[in-house]
N, C-alpha and C positions, 0 to 999 in steps of 0.2 A: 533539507529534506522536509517536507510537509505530508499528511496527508489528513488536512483539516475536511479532505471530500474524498469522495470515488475519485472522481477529476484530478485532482491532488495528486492522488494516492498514483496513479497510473501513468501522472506527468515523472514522478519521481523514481518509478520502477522504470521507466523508457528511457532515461536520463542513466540512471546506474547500469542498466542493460548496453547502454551503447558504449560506455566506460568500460566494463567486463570486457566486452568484445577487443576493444581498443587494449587493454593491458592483457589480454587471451593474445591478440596476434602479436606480441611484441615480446610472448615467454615473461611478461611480468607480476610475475607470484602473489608479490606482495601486493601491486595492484589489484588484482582479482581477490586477494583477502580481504583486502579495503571494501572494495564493495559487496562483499559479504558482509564485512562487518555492519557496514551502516544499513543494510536492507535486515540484519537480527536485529539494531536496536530499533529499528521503525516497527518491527515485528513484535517485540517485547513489550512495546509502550503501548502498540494498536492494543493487545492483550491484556497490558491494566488496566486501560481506558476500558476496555469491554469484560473487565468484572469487578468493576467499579460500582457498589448499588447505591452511591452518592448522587451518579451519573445516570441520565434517560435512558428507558429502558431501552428506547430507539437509537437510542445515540451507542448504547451500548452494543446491538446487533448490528450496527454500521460500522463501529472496529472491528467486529468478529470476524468480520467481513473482510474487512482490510487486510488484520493479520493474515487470513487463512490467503489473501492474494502474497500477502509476503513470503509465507512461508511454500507457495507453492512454485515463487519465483526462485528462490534460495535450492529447495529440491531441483529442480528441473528449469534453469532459464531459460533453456535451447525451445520450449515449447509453450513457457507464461504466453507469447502474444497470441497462440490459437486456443489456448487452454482461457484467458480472458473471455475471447471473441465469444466465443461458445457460453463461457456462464452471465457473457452478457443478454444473451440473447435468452435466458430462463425467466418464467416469470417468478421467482423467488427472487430473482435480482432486481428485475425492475420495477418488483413491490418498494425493494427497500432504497432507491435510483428516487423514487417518487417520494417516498417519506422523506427523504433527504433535501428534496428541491421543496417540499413544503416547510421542513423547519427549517432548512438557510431563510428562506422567506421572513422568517419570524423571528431568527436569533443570530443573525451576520454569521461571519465567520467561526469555526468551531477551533479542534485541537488540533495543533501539529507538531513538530519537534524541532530543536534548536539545531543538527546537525545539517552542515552543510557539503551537498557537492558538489564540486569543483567544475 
């Protein structure tokens, strides 16, 4: 799981979203807890990183950010891809889309997490 970017973050919620589906038609429980669980600690971590005052203030409003896409796939998956679409398209988002592509510019790669799926 990463989600060292927006990018990241959206490659690894699309990835658990298709998994969900896949253990949802097959009545596998445990499955779809699985992917629960790994989208709450992506969630948890996006959440320390972003109140973290160790951590850029920027870097910190780009977890916030993150999380709140985590936790808003965990509430409601059946509708994260139009509920993205749409706060992608706000300019609150793509203030902070553009802060992001100017400090990867300046500092590579950021945070992401050790968890992986399958």
């Amino acid at each position: 799981m990463s989600f060292s970017s927006f990018a990241a973050a959206e490659g690894t919620l699309n990835r658990l979203e298709i998994l969900r589906r896949k253990y949802q038609s097959a009545s596998d429980k445990k499955g779809v807890e699985y992917c629960r669980q790994i989208a709450f600690l992506g969630r948890r971590r996006a959440e320390l990183i972003g109140r973290n005052k160790r951590v850029s203030l920027l870097k910190r409003r780009q977890k916030q950010e993150i999380a709140t896409w985590f936790r808003i796939w965990l509430e409601t998956p059946d509708i994260f891809d139009n509920w993205l679409a749409l706060r992608k398209n706000t300019e609150e988002f793509r203030e902070l889309l553009q802060s992001e592509c100017m400090e990867g510019s300046k500092q590579g790669e950021g945070h992401g997490s050790g968890a992986k799926i399958p």
